[in-house]
Every structure is written in C-alpha cells, then in structure tokens.
SERO-4910 file (N, C-alpha, C, O; in steps of 0.05 Angstrom, whole numbers):
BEGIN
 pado doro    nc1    nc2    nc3   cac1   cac2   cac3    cc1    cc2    cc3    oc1    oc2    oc3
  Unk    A    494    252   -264    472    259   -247    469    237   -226    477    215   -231
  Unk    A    459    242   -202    458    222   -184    429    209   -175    408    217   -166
  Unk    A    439    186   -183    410    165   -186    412    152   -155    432    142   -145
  Unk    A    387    156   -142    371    152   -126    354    127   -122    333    123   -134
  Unk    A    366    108   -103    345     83   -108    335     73    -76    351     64    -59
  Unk    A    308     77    -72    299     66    -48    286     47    -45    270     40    -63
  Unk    A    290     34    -20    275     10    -14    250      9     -7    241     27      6
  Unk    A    232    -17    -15    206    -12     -9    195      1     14    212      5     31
  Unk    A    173      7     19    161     19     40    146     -9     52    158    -31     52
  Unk    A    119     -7     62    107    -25     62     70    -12     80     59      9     76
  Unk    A     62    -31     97     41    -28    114     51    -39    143     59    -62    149
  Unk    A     48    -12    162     65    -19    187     29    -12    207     10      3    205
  Unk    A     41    -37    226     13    -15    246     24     -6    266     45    -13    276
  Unk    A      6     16    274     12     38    298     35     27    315     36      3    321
  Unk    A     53     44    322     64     38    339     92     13    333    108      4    349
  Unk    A     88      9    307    109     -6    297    135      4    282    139     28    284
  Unk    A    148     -6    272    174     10    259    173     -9    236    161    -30    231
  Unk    A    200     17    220    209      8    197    228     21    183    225     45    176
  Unk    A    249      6    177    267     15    157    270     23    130    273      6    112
  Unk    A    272     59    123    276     49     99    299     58     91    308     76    105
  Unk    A    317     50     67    342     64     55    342     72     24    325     64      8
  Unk    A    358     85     21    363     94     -1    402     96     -8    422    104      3
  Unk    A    393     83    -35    425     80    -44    437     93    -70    426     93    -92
  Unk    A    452     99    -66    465    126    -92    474    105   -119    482     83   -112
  Unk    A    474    108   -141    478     86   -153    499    112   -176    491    135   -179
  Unk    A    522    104   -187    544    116   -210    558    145   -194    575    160   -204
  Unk    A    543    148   -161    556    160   -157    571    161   -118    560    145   -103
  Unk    A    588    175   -108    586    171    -83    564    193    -75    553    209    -90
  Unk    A    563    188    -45    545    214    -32    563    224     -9    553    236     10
  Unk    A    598    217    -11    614    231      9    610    260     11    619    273     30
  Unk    A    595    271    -13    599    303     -3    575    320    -10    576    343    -19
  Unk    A    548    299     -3    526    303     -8    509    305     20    512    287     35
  Unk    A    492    327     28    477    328     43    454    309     31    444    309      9
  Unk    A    447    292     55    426    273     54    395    280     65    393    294     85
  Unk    A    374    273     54    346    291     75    332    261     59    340    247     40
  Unk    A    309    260     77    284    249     76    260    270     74    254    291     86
  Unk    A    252    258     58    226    279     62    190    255     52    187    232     44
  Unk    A    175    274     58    148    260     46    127    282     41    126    306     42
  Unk    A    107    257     34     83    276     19     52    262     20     40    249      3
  Unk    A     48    267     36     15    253     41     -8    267     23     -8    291     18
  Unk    A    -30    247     14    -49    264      0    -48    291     -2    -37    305     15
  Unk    A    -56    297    -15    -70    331    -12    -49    347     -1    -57    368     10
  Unk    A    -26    344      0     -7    358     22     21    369      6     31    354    -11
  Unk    A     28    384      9     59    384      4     82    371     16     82    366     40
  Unk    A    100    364      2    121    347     10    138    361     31    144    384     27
  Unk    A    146    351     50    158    366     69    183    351     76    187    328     68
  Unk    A    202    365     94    226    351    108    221    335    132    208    340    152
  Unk    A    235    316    126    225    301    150    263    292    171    269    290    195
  Unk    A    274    291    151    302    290    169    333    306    159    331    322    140
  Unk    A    348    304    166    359    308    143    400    297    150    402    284    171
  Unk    A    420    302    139    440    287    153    470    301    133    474    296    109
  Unk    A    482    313    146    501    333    136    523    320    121    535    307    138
  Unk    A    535    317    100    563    298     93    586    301    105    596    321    113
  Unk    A    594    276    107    622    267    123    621    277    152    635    261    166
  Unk    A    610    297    169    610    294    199    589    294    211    588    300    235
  Unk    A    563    284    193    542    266    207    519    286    229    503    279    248
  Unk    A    525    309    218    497    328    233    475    314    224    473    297    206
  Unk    A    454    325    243    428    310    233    412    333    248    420    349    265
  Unk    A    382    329    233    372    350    237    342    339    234    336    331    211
  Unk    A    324    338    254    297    333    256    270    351    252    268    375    259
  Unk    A    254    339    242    228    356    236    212    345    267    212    323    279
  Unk    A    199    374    270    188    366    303    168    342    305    162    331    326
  Unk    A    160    336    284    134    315    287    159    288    285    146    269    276
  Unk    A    176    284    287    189    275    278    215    257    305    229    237    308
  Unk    A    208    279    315    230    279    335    234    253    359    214    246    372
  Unk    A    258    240    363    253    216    381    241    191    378    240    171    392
  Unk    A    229    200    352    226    162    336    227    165    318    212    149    307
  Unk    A    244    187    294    252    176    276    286    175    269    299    196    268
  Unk    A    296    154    266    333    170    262    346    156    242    348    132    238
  Unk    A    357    186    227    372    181    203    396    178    196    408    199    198
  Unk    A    414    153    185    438    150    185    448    142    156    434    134    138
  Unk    A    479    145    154    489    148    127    512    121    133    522    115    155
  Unk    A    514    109    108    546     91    106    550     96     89    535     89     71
  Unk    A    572    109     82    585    129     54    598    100     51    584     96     32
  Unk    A    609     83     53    624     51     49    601     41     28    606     31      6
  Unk    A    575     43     37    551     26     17    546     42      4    536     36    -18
  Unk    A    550     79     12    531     93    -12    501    100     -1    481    109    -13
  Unk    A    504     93     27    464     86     27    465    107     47    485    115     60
  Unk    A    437    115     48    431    129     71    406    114     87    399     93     77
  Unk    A    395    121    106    380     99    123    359    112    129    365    134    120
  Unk    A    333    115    139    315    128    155    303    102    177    286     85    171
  Unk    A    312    103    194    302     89    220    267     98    238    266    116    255
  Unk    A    250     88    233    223     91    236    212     83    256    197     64    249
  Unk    A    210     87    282    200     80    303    167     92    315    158    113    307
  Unk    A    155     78    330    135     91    356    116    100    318    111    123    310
  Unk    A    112     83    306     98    104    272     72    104    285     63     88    301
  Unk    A     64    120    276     37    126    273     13    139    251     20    151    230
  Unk    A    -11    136    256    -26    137    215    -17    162    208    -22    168    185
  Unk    A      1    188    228     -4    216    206     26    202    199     40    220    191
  Unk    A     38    180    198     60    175    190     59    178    160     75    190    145
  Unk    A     35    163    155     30    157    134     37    178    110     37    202    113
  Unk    A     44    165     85     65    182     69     76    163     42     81    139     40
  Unk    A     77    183     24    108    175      1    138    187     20    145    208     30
  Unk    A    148    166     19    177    173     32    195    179      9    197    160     -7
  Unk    A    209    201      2    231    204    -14    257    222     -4    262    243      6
  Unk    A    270    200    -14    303    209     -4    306    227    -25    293    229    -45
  Unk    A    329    243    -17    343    263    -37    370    265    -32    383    248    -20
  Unk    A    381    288    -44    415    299    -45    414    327    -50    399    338    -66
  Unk    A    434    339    -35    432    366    -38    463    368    -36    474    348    -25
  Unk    A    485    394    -45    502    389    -36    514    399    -12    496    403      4
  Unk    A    535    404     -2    542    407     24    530    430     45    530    453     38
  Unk    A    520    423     72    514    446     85    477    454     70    464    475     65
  Unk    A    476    435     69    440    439     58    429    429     82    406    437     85
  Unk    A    437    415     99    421    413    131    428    426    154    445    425    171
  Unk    A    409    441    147    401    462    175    370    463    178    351    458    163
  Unk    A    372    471    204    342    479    208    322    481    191    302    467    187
  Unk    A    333    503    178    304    502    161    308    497    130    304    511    110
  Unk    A    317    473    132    332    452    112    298    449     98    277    445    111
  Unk    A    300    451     68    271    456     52    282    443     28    305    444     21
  Unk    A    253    426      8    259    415     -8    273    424    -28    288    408    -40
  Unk    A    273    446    -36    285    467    -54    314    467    -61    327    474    -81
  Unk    A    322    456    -37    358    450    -37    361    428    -47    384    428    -56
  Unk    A    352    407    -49    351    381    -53    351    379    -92    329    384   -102
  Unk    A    370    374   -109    359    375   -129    365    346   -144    364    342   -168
  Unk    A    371    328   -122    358    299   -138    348    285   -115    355    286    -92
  Unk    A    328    268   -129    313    253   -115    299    220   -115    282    220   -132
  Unk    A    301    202   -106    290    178   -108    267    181   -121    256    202   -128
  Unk    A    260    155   -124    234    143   -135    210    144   -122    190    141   -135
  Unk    A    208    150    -85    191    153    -76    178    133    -66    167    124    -87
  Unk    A    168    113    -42    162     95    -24    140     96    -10    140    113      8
  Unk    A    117     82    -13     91     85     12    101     66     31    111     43     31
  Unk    A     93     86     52     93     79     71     60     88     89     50    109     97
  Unk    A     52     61     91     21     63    111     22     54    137     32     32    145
  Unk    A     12     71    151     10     65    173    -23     53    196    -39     71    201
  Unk    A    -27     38    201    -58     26    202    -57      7    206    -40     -9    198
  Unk    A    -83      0    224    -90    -22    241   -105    -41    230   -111    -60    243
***
C-alpha cells in the first residue's frame, strides 16, 4: 500500500507563500498520478492541483490558478505544492494523494485518488 507522508503546513499571512511536499515512503510514485487537494471547515474536500506520472501534465483548480504550482521528483519520491499570492480562503487541510495513471484531467475528483497523506493546516491570516 502506498504510504503518504507530508510536510508541515504552518500560519502564512496574506499574500505570502509556502511550500508544501509530500513523500511516498516503501513505494515509488513513477506511475502514480499525483493531486493535492483540501478541505476547509464545513466544506468538502476538493481538488486543488493535480500532476500526471512520468510526463508531468498538470492540471489546476480555477481558484487556484497562477499562484499555485505543482511539481514531482520521482528521484526523491516527493511531490511538491508550490503556494504563492495565499490568501485566508486559502485556508485549509492540505492533503496529497495517489491515483493511478491518467487520473489528471480536468475534472480530476477525489474519488480517483485511493491513497492519501496525513493531511496539513495550512492558515492563512494577518
């Protein structure tokens, strides 16, 4: 089974960035579609990026678009979410997942995803 390990989140303010990653641990993720997703209070968990195996499609959620970008190093195993321009509806549990190949497309949904990290806050606030 593929174990999922991400890095802390933290408290960013407006307009700040942040990195977070996630790293595959007993297994590779060469032939694993990669996604981010989150889940704010009261809300359902949604897609927030997502990143195709081995030729590196990527695929954005519109709230999303132009400050956030997601990248893979199949060498470390990790996948990345790059967090820019954040702002408070940023705010969120960040959780990485795995799905297998050709699970990022458009309307790439949690449902495909059938393992998943530990899950990361991330706050956004002044």
């Amino acid at each position: 089974q593929v174990q999922l390990v991400e890095s802390r989140g933290g408290l960013v303010q407006p307009g700040g960035s942040l990195r977070l990653s996630c790293t595959a641990s007993d297994v590779t993720l060469d032939y694993y579609t990669m996604g981010w997703f989150r889940q704010a209070p009261g809300k359902e968990r949604e897609g927030v990026s997502c990143i195709s195996d081995r030729d590196g499609w990527t695929f954005y959620a519109d709230s999303v678009k132009d400050r956030f970008t997601i990248s893979r190093d199949n060498a470390k195993n990790t996948v990345y979410l790059q967090m820019n321009s954040l702002k408070a509806e940023d705010t969120a549990v960040y959780y990485c997942a795995a799905a297998g190949p050709g699970a990022c497309v458009p309307a790439f949904n949690r449902f495909a995803f059938h393992y998943w990290g530990q899950g990361t806050q991330v706050a956004v606030s002044s």
